[in-house]
TORGUPA-777988 format. One record per residue (C-alpha): x negated, y negated, z; residue number from 1; residue in one letter. Coordinates in nm, 2 decimals, always signed. Each point is the difference from the previous one (the first is absolute). Layout:
N
     c1     c2     c3 gufi lolum
      X      Y      Z  NUM     A
...
end
This chain:
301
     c1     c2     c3 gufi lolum
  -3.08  +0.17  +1.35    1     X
  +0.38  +0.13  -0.11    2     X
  +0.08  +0.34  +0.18    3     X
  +0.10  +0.27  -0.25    4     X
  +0.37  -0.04  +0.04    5     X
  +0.03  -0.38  -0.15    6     X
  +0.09  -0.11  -0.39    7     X
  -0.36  -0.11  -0.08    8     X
  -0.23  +0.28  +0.06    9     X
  +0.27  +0.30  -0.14   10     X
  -0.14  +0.18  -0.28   11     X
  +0.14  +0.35  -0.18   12     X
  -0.20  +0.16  +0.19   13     X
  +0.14  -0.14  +0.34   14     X
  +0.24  +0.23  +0.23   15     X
  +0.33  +0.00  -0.04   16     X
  +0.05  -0.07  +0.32   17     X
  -0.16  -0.32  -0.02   18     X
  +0.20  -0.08  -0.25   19     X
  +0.30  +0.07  +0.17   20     X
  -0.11  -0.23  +0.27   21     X
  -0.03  -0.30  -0.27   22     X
  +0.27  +0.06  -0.07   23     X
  +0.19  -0.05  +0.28   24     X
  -0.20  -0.30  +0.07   25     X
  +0.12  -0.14  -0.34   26     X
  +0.35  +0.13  +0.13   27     X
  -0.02  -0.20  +0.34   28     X
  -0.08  -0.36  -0.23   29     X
  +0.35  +0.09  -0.22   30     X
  +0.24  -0.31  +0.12   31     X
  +0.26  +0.14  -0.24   32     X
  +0.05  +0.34  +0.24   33     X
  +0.18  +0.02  +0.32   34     X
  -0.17  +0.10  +0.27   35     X
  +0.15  +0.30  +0.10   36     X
  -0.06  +0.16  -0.38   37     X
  -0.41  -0.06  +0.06   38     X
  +0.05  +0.22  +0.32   39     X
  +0.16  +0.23  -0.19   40     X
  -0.25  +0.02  -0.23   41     X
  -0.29  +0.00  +0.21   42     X
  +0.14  +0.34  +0.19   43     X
  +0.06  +0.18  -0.35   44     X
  -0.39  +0.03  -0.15   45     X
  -0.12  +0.17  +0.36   46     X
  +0.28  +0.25  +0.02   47     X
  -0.12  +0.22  -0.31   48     X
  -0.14  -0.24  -0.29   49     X
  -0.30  -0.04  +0.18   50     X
  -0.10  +0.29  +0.16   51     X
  +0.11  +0.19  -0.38   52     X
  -0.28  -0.25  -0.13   53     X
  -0.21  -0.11  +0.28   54     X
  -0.35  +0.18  -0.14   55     X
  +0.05  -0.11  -0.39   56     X
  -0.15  -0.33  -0.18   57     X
  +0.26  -0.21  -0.19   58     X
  -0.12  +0.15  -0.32   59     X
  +0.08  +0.34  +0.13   60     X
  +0.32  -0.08  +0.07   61     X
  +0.15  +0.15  -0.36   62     X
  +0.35  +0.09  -0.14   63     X
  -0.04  +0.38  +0.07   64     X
  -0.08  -0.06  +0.37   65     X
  +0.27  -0.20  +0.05   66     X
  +0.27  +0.22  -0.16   67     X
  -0.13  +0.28  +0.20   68     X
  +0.02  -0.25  +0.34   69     X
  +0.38  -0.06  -0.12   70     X
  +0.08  +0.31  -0.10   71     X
  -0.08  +0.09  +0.36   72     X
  +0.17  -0.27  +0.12   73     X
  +0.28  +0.10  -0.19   74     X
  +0.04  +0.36  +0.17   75     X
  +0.02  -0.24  +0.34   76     X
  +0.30  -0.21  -0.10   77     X
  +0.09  -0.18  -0.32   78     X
  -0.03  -0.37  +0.24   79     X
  -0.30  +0.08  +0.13   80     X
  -0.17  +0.04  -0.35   81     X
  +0.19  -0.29  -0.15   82     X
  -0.17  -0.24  +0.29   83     X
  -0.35  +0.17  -0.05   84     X
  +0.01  -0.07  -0.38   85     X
  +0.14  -0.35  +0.08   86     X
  -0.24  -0.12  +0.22   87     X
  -0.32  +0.24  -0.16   88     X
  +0.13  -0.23  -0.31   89     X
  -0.02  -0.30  +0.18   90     X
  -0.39  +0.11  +0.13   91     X
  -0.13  +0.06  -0.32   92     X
  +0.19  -0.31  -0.19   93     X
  -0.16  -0.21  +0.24   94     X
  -0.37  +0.19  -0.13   95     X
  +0.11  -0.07  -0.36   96     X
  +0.02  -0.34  +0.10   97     X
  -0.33  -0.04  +0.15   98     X
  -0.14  +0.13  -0.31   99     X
  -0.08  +0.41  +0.16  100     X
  +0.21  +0.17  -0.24  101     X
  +0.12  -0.04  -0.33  102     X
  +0.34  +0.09  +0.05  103     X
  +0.18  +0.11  +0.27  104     X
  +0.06  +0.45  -0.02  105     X
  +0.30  -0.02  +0.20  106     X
  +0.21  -0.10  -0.28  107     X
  -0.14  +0.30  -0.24  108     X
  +0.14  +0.22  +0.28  109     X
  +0.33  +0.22  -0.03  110     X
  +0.33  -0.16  +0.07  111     X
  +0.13  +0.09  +0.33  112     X
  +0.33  +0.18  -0.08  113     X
  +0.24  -0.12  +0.28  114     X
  +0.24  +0.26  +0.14  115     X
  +0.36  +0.02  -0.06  116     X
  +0.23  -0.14  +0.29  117     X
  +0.36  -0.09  +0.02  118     X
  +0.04  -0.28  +0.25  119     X
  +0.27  +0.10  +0.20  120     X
  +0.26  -0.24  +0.18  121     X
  +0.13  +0.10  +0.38  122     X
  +0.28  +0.21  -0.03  123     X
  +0.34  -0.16  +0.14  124     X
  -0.06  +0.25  +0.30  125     X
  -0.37  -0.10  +0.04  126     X
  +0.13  -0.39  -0.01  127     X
  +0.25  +0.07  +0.25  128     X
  -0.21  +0.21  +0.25  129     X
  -0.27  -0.24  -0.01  130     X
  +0.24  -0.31  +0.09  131     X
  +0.13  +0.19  +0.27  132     X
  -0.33  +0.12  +0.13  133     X
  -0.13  -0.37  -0.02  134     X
  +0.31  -0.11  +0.17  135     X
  -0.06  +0.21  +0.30  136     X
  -0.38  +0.04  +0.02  137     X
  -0.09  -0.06  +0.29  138     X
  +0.33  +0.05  +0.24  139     X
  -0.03  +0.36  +0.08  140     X
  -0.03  +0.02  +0.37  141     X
  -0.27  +0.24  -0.03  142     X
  -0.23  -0.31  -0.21  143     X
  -0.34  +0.00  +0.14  144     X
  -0.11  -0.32  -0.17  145     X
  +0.13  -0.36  +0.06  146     X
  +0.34  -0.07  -0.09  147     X
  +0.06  -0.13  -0.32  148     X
  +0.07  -0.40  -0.13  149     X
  +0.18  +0.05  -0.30  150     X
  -0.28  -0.06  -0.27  151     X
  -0.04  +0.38  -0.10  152     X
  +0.36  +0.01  -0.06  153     X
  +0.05  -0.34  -0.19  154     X
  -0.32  +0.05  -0.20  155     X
  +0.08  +0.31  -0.16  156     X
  +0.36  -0.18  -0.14  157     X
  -0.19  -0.28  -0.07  158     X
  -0.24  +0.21  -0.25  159     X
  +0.33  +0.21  -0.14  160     X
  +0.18  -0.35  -0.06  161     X
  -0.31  -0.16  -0.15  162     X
  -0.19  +0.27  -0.17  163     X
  -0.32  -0.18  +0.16  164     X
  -0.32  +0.20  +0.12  165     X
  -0.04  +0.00  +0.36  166     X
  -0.25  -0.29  -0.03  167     X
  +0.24  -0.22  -0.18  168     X
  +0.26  +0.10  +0.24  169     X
  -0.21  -0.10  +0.28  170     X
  -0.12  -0.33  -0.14  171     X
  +0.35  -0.13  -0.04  172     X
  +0.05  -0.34  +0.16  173     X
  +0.31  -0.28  +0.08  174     X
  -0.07  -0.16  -0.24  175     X
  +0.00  +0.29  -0.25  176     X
  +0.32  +0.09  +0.05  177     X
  +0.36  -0.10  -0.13  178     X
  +0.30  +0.15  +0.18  179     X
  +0.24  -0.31  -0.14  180     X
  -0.08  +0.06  -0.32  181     X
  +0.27  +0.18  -0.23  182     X
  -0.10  +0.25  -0.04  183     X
  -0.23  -0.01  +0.35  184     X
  -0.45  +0.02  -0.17  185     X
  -0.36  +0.09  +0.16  186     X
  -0.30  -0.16  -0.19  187     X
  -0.25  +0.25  +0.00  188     X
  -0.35  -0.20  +0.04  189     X
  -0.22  +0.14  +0.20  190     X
  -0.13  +0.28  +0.19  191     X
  -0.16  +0.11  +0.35  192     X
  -0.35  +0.09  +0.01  193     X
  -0.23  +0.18  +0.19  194     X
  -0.38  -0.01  -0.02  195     X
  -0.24  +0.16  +0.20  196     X
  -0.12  -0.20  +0.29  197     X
  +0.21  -0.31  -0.08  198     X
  +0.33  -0.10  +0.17  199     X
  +0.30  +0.10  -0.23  200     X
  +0.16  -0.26  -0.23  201     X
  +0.27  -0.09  -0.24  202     X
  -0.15  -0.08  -0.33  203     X
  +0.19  -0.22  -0.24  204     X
  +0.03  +0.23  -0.25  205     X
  +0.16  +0.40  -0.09  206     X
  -0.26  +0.25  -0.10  207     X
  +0.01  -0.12  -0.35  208     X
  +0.11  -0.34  -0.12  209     X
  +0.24  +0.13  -0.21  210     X
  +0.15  +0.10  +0.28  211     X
  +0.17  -0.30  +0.12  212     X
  +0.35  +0.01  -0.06  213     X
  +0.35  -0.14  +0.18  214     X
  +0.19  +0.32  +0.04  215     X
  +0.40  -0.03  +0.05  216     X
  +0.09  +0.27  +0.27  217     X
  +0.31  +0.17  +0.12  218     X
  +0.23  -0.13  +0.27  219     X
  -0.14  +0.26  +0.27  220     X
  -0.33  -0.11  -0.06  221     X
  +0.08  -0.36  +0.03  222     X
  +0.18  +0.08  +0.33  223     X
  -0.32  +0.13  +0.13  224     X
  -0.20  -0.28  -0.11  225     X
  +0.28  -0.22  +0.20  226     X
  -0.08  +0.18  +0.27  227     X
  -0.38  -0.04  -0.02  228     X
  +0.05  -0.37  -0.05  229     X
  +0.22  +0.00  +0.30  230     X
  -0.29  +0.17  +0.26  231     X
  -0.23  -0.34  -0.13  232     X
  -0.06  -0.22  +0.28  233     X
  +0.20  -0.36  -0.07  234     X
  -0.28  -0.17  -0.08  235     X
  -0.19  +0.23  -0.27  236     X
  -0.18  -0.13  -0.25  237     X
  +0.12  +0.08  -0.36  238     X
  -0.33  +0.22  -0.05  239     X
  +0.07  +0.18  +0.31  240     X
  +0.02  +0.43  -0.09  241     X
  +0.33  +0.20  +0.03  242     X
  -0.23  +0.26  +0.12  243     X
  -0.23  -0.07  +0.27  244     X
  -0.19  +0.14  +0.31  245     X
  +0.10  -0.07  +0.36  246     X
  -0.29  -0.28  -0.03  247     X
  +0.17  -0.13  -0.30  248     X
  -0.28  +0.12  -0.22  249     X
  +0.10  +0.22  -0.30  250     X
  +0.01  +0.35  +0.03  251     X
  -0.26  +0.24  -0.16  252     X
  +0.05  +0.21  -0.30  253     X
  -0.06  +0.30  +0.22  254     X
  +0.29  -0.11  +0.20  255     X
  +0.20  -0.01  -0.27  256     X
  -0.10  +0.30  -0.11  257     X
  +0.07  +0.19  +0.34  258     X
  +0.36  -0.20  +0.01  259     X
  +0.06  +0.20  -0.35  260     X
  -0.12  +0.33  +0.17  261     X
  +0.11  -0.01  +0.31  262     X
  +0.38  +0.05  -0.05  263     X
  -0.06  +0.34  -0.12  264     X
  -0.12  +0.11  +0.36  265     X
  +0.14  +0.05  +0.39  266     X
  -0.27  -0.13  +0.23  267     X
  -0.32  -0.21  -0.10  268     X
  -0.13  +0.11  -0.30  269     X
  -0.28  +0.23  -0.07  270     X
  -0.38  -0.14  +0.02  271     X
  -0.18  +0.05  -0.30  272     X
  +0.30  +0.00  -0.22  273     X
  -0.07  -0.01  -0.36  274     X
  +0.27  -0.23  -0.12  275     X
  +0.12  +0.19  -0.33  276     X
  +0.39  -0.03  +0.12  277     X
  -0.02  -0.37  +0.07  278     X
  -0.17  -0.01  -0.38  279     X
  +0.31  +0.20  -0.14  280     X
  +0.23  -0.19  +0.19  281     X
  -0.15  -0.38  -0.07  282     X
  +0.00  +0.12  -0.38  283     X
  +0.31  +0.17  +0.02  284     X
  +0.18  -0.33  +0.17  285     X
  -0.13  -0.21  -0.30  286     X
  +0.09  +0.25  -0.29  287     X
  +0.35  +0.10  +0.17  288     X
  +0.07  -0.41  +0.04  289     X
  -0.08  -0.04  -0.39  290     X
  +0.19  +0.28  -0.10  291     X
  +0.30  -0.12  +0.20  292     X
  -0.02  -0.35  -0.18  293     X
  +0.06  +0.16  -0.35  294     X
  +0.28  +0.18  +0.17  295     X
  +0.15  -0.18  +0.27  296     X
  -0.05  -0.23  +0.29  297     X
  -0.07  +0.22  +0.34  298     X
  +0.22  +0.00  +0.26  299     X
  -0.08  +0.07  +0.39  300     X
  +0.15  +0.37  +0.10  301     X
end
């Protein structure tokens, strides 16, 4: 006999829950998602979808309680109610599907009205004390940690010259790369990824596959992709990363992410950190590249 979370034996009257859980088991079969996104998706429902709905049946699951769930939501942070509806959507479209509802009440809901935000570029004076701070991270006499290699330094010129995310940036290979070229090009076409219990991996494509692109970048970028190419052993394979671990394996998002947050402290860094200056600085790299495009080409102070 089926347990109460598969397809076959849901009826209206079932738990959400348990439809959430056939869900994801529909989910898991989807060949046309990566891997990574069904992780993602399997954390969201448990952190507040579920436990909001965990004691009503799939019929009880109307328009009005789900505008006041959002509403809540909404008072939290405008993300965190724009991924509830999202995947509360993608719940109950999966129950219109198996025939439980007739429609699916998330789309009779409100509109969430996003907030206003001016994406702002690094300063001149941001850019310049951050490429000075990368430059010398690391070489205080006083450093607790292990002295440097280089990567934090040539990574975070890499993303300003490139306008990539820090996976991209990170995926970047030999073979990617075109310092001979006039001008010198990256092809952006993949990314690094990091899955829970699994080794990391370069995956042969961005986050999105409009994504790939061959970017033309300016000549201090290219010198530092000379230089990368350079610290390759002789006989490297054309797949072999610009970025990679003392084991030759790539390194994780997380390191990238402390290589963009550690140049704005003296010593090791704080445990526990939240991050948010190494998300303004990877989005400021990217805007304050574009923005120098339409102007023009950066130049190393």
């Amino acid at each position: 006999m089926r347990h109460a979370g598969t397809q076959g034996s849901l009826t209206p009257d079932s738990k959400f829950t348990d439809l959430a859980d056939a869900w994801l088991d529909d989910l898991r079969l989807d060949v046309d998602r990566a891997e990574s996104t069904k992780e993602t998706y399997e954390r969201q429902p448990r952190g507040s979808v579920l436990p909001f709905f965990a004691d009503f049946a799939v019929r009880e699951i109307t328009v009005g309680r789900i505008e006041r769930y959002l509403k809540q939501q909404r008072q939290r942070s405008f993300s965190m109610a724009k991924h509830s509806k999202t995947t509360l959507s993608m719940v109950l479209a999966f129950g219109v599907r198996q025939g439980l509802l007739d429609r699916n009440p998330v789309k009779e809901t409100s509109q969430l009205k996003k907030p206003k935000r001016v994406p702002k570029a690094l300063t001149p004076q941001e850019l310049a004390a951050i490429r000075t701070a990368a430059r010398e991270f690391g070489t205080d006499t006083h450093w607790l940690g292990p002295r440097p290699d280089g990567q934090v330094r040539d990574l975070i010129e890499v993303m300003l010259g490139t306008a990539t995310r820090i996976g991209e940036a990170l995926a970047l290979r030999k073979c990617d790369v075109d310092v001979t070229a006039d001008p010198p090009r990256v092809e952006i076409c993949g990314t690094i990824i990091q899955r829970s219990g699994m080794p990391v991996y370069r995956r042969e494509q961005p986050k999105t596959k409009e994504s790939n692109r061959l970017v033309p970048i300016p000549l201090f970028a290219a010198e530092v992709l000379r230089r990368r190419l350079a610290l390759l052993p002789a006989d490297a394979e054309p797949e072999h990363l610009l970025f990679f671990s003392k084991n030759n394996t790539p390194l994780t998002l997380s390191d990238g992410t402390h290589a963009a947050r550690s140049p704005h402290r003296r010593g090791r860094p704080a445990r526990g950190s939240s991050g948010t200056g190494a998300v303004r600085l990877r989005g400021g790299l990217r805007r304050t590249r574009r923005r120098a495009r339409r102007s023009c080409s950066p130049r190393r102070r």
